[in-house]
N, C-alpha and C positions, 0 to 999 in steps of 0.2 A: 452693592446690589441695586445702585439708583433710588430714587429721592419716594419718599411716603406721600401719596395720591393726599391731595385737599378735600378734593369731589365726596362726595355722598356713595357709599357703595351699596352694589344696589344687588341680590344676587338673583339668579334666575331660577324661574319659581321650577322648571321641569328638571329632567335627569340632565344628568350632562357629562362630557368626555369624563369629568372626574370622576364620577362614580364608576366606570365601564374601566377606567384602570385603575381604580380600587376593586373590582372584582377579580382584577387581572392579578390582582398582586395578593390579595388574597390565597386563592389556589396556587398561587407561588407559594406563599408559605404555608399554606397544608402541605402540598407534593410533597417539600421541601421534606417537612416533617414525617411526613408517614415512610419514606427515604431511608430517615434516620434512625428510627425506631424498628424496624423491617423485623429486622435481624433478630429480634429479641424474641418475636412470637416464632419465627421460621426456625432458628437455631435448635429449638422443643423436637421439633420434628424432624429434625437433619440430623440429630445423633441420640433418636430413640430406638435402643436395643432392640425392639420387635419387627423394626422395615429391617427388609435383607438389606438394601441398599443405604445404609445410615453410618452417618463417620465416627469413625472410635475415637472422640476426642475425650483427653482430659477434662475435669474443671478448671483446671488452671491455661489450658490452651482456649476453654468457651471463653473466659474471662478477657485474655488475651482480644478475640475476636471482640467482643464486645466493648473494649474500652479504646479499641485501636482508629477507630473513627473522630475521635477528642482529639488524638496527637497530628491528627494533620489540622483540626478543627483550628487550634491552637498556633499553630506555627505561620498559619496566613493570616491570622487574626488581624495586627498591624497595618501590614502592606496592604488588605483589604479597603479599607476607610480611606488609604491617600488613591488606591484605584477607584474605588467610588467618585469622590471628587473629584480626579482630573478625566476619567472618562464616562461619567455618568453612571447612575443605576441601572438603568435597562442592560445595556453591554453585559457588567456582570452578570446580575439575577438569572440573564439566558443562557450566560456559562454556566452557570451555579446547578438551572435543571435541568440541561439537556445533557451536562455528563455525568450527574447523579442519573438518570434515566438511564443512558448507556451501561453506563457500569450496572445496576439494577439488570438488564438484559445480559451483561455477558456473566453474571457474577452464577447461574447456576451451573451453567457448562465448566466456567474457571475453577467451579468447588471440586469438582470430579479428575481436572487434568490439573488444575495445581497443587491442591489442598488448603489447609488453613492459611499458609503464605498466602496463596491467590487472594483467600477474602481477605484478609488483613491488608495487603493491598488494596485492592477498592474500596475498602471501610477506609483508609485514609486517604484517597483522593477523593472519596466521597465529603471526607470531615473537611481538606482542604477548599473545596469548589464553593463548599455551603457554609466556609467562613466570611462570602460575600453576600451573606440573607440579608443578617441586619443592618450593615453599613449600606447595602444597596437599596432597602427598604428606609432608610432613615433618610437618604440622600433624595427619596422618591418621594418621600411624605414632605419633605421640607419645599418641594420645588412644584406639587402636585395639590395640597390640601390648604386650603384657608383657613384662618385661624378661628373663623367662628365652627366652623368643623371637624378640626384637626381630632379634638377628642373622640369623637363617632367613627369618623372615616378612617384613623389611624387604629383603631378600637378593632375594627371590622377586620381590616388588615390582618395585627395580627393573633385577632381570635383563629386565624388558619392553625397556628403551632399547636393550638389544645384541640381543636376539630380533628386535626391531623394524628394526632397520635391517640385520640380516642377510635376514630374511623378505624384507625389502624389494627387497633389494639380486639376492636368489635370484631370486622369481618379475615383479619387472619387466621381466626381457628376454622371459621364459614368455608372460606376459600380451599387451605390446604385439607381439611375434610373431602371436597370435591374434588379438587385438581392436581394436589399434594404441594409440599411446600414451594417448588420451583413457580407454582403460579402467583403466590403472592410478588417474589422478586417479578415476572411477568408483568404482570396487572398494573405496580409502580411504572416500569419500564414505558407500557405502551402510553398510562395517560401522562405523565410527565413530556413523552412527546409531541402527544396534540398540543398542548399547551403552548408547548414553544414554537411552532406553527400560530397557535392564535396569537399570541405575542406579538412574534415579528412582526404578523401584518398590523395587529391593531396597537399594540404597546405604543406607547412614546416616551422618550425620558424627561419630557419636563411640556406643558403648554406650551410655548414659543417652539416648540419642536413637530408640534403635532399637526397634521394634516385636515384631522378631523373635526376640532375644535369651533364654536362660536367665537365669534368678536365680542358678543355678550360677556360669554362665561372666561373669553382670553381675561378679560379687563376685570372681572369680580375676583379673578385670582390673586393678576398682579396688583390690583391695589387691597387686596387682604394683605397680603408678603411685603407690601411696602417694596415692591422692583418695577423698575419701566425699563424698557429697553432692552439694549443685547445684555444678554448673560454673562460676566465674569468672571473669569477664577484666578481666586490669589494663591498664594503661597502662603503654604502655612504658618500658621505664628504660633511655633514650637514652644517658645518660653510662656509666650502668655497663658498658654495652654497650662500648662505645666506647676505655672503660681496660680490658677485659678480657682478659687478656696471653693467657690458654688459647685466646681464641676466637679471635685476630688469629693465631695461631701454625695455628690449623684451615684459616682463608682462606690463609693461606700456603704452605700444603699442598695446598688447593684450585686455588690461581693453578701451579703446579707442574707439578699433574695436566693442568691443562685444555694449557698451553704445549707438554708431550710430545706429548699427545694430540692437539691440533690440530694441529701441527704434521707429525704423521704423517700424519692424516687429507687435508690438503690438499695438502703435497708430495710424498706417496708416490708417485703415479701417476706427475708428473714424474719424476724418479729412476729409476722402473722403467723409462721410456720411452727416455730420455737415456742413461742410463749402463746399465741391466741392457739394454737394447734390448725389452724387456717394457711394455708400454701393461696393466697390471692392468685399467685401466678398462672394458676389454672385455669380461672376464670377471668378471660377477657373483658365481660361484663365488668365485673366487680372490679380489675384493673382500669377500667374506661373511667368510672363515674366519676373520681375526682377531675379529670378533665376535661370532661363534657359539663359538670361545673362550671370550671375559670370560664370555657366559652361562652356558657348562657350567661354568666355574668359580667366578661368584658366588655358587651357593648353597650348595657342601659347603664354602667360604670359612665361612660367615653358619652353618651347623651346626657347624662345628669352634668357631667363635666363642661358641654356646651354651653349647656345651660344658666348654670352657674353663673359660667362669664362672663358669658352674654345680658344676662340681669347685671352683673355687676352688685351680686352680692360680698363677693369677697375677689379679691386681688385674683390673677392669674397664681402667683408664688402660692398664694397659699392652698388655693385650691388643688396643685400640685402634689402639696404636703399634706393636707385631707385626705385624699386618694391612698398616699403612701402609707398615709397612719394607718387605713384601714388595710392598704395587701398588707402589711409587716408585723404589725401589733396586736391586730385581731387573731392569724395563724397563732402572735407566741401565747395567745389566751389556749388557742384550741389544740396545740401542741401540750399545752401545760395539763388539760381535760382526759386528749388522747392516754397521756403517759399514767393516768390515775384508771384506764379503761379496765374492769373487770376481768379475770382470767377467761380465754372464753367464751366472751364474750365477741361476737364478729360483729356484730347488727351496730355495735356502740360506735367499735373500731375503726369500722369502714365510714360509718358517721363522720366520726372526730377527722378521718383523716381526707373525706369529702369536703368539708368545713377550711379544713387547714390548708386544702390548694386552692380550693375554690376562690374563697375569699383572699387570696392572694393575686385573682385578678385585677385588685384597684393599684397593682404600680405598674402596669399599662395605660392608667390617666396621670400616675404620678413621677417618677425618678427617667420613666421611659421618652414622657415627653419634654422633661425638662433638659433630657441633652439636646433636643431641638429646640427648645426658645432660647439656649444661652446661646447660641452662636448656629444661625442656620446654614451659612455658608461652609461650615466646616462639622457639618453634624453627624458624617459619617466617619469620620475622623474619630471624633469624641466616643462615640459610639464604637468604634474598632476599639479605641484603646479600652475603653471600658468591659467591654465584652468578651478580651483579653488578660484583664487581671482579675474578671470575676471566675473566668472559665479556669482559672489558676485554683482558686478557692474550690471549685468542681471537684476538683482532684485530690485535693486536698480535703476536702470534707468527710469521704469516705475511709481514706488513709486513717484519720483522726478517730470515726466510729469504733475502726478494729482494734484500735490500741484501747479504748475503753471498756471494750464489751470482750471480758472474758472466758464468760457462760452466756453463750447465747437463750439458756433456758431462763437467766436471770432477770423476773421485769425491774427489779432496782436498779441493773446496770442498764437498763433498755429507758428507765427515766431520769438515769444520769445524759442521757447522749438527749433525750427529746430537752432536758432544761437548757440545757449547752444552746442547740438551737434557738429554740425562744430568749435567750439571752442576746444572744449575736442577731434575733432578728430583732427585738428593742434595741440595744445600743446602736447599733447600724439604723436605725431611722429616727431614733434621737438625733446623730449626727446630720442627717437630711435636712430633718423639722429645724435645726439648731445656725446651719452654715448657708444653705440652697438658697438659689433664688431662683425666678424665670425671665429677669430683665435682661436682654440682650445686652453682652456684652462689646466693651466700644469694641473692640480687635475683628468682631467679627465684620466691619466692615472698613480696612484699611486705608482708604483713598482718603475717606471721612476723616481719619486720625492726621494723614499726611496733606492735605490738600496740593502742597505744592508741587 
C-alpha cells in the first residue's frame, strides 16, 4: 500500500471531501436499511382483513416473505468482499441502492400481478444486491477515513442502519395512513434514486480517485493510511486469512452480536404479546426506541474512541475491546434484568429492552473496526466472510428460540432463551477480549513479505 509518511501530519482545520462522502454513505446505509425492513410495517396493511383489496396470506406464507430477503442476503455474502476489493466500493454500493430502489418501485404492482412469489422474489434480489453494504462500506472506510477519525466517521456511517430502521419503523404507519401501504414501497423507491444520482456525480471510491479533493486533505489521508502513490490490489492471501487467530476471534464476537440481536429483534414482539400482554408491533413508536438508541449512542461511542487514541491512553487493541466489552457484556447484564421484568409490566420491558440494543452500539467502535485495522487492504473481504458466518447464526438463532419455548405464555421458558443469549453474548466477547488484536497484519501487505 506503499511506505508510512516520516513528515508531521498535519490535518485540515475545515470540512473536507471526507466528510461529504461520509454523508454520502451514510444515507446509503439508512436507504439501505429502511429497504430492508419496508416490508414488515407494510405487510400489516397488505393482508388486513378490513381493505377489500388485502391478500389472503397465510402466516406461514408472511413468514416466508419475510425471511426470503436473508436467503439471497446470504448467498452473495462471499463473492461480495472479493467484488469490493477488486472493483472498489462505489461500484457496488450504487448497485446495491439503485436496484433495491427499483425493486421498491415495481414491488407493489408485482404484488397484485404476481403474488407472494413476486415479492419473495424482490425480497431476494433485494437481500442479494445489499450483501454489498458492508463489504462496500468497509472497503470505503478503509480507503476514505484516517485513523485519527476512523472511530467518529466510521460511527457516523453506520449509525445510518439504526436511523434507518427506526425512520422506518416511525413514519410507516404515518405514510400508509395517508397514502396506504403502496406509498411506503414508493417513498423508498424515489429517495433511494436521488441519491444515486447524487453519488455518481459527487461519490468517489477512494481520494486518489476523486476530482474534488484538496492536495491538503489528499496528503493528511494518505499519510494517516501510511499509502503514497498509485493504489494496488493483491491477491488474496486465503490461507493466511484463514490461520488468523485475531480475525476468527472478531467473527466470533460478530456471530454473538448478531444471535442477541436477532434474536431480540424476531422474538420480542411474541414476548410482549404472550407474556407482557403488549403486541409492541403496533406501535411503531415503541418498536423505534431501541434503535434510535444505538444511533444516539454510536457516534459519541466512535468520538470517545478517537479520543482515547489519540491521548494514547490505552493501545488501539484494546480500546477495541473496551468498546466490545461494553456492546456485548453490558446487553448480557440487561438481558439477564429484562428476563426477571414484572408480568405486565411494559414501561420496565421496553426499558430493559432499550438498554439491551442500545448499548450494543459500542462493537461499532469495537470487533466492527477491528476487521479494518487487521488487514485494510483486504477488509472487505474479512468483512464478507464475517458477515457470512454471523448471518448463519441469524438463522439459526430463531430456529433455536422455538425449540425452547413451548408455551409461549411461559416467562420461565422466555428466561431460559434471554440467559442462553447473554451467555453466548459473554463467552463470544471473552473470546474477542482473550485472542483480538488491532496490529496490522504482515500478509496485509504482500510485496513487504516478498520483496524480491
Amino acid at each position: 500500500m506503499g511506505v508510512i509518511a516520516e513528515t508531521e501530519n498535519v490535518r485540515p482545520r475545515k470540512l473536507g471531501v471526507r466528510h461529504a462522502q461520509t454523508f454520502l454513505l451514510f444515507l446509503a446505509v439508512l436507504l439501505a436499511y429502511t429497504m430492508r425492513v419496508n416490508i414488515s410495517m407494510a405487510i400489516v396493511e397488505m393482508t388486513d382483513v378490513t381493505r377489500d383489496d388485502h391478500f389472503d396470506w397465510s402466516y406461514s406464507v408472511q413468514s416466508t416473505i419475510l425471511s426470503s430477503f436473508f436467503w439471497g442476503y446470504v448467498i452473495l455474502m462471499l463473492p461480495a468482499g472479493e467484488l469490493a476489493k477488486r472493483f472498489g466500493g462505489k461500484i457496488l454500493i450504487t448497485i446495491s441502492v439503485s436496484v433495491n430502489s427499483l425493486l421498491s418501485l415495481l414491488l407493489p404492482t408485482g404484488a397484485y400481478m404476481g403474488g407472494w412469489q413476486f415479492v419473495c422474489a424482490c425480497r431476494v434480489l433485494q437481500g442479494m444486491t445489499q450483501s454489498f453494504v458492508y463489504p462496500s462500506m468497509q472497503h470505503l472506510i478503509s480507503q476514505w477515513i484516517p485513523l485519527e477519525e476512523k472511530g467518529r466517521l466510521s460511527a457516523a456511517i453506520y449509525g445510518g442502519s439504526q436511523l434507518g430502521v427506526a425512520l422506518q419503523f416511525i413514519s410507516s404507519g404515518f405514510v400508509a395512513s395517508a397514502w396506504g401501504w403502496k406509498a411506503i414501497f414508493y417513498t423508498n423507491g424515489v429517495l433511494g434514486a436521488l441519491w444515486t444520482v447524487a453519488y455518481l456525480i459527487f461519490g468517489s471510491a477512494s481520494p486518489e480517485q476523486s476530482k474534488l479533493i484538496s492536495r491538503d486533505e489528499l496528503k493528511y489521508i494518505q499519510t494517516s493510511l501510511g499509502r503514497v502513490g498509485e493504489q494496488k490490489k493483491y491477491p488474496t492471501p486465503w490461507m493466511k486469512i484463514i490461520t488468523c487467530i485475531p480475525f476468527w476471534a472478531a467473527v466470533v464476537a460478530h456471530c454473538g452480536q448478531n444471535w442477541g440481536f436477532f434474536t431480540l429483534m424476531t422474538e420480542m414482539p411474541t414476548y410482549m404479546a404472550k407474556v407482557l400482554g403488549v403486541d409492541i408491533k403496533q406501535n411503531g413508536v415503541y418498536s423505534s426506541l431501541p434503535y434510535l438508541a444505538v444511533y444516539l449512542l454510536i457516534y459519541p461511542f466512535g468520538v470517545v474512541t478517537d479520543f482515547v487514541i489519540k491521548r494514547k491512553w490505552i493501545s488501539v487493541t484494546n480500546t477495541r475491546k473496551l468498546f466490545n466489552f461494553i456492546g456485548l457484556w453490558c446487553p448480557a447484564l440487561a438481558l439477564i434484568g429484562l428476563s426477571y421484568a414484572p408480568e405486565g409490566n411494559m414501561l420496565m420491558a421496553v426499558a430493559m429492552l432499550t438498554v439491551t440494543v442500545g448499548i450494543n452500539a459500542g462493537i461499532f467502535s469495537g470487533y466492527m473496526l477491528t476487521l479494518i485495522d487487521l488487514a485494510p487492504n483486504f477488509s472487505s473481504t474479512l468483512m464478507a466472510i464475517s458477515n457470512f458466518v454471523s448471518n448463519i447464526i441469524s438463522i439459526i438463532a430463531p430456529l433455536v428460540c422455538g425449540f425452547i419455548i413451548q408455551d409461549e405464555t411461559d416467562p420461565l421458558e422466555w428466561r431460559k432463551v434471554f440467559f442462553l443469549a447473554s451467555a453466548i453474548y459473554f463467552c463470544t466477547n471473552l473470546c474477542f477480549v482473550l485472542f483480538t488484536t488491532s496490529n496490522q497484519q504482515s500478509w496485509n501487505n504482500p510485496e513487504e513479505n516478498n520483496p524480491g
